[in-house]
C-alpha positions in Angstrom: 23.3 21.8 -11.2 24.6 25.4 -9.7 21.7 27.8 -8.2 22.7 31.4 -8.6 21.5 34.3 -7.4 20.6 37.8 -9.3 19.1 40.6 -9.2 16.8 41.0 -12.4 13.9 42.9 -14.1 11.3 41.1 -16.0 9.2 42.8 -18.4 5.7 41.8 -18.6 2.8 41.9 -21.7 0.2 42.9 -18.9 -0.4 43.9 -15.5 -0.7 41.3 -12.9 -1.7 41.9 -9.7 1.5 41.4 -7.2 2.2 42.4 -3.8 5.8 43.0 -2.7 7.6 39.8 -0.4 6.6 40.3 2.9 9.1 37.8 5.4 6.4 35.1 6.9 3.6 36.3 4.1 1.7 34.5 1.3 2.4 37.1 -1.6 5.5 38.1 -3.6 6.7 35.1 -4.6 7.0 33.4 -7.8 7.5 30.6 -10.0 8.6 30.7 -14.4 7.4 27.7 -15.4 8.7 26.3 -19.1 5.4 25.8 -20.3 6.5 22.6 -22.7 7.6 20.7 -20.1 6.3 22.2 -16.9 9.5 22.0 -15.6 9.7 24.9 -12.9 12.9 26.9 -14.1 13.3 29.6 -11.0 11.9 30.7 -8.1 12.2 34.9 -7.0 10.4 37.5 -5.0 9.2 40.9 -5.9 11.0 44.1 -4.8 9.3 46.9 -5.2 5.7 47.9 -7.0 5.2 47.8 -10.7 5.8 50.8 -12.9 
């Protein structure tokens, strides 16, 4: 298995309430999930506010 790292924008039905990653904070990290399996399939933190 090879982790890679990118820079992406997800797109989102609804609003959720997110904070931007803080270093040494609870907030702005996240977890995709596959939900068949519940296998975690990535990890990331959130740059930046929602649009």
């Amino acid at each position: 298995m090879v982790n890679d790292v990118a820079e992406i924008t997800v797109e989102l039905a609804q609003a959720l309430p997110i904070d931007p990653y803080r270093v040494g904070g609870r907030v702005g990290a996240f977890l995709l999930i596959e939900p068949g399996t519940g296998d975690s399939l990535t990890a990331g933190l959130v740059r930046g506010g929602t649009r």
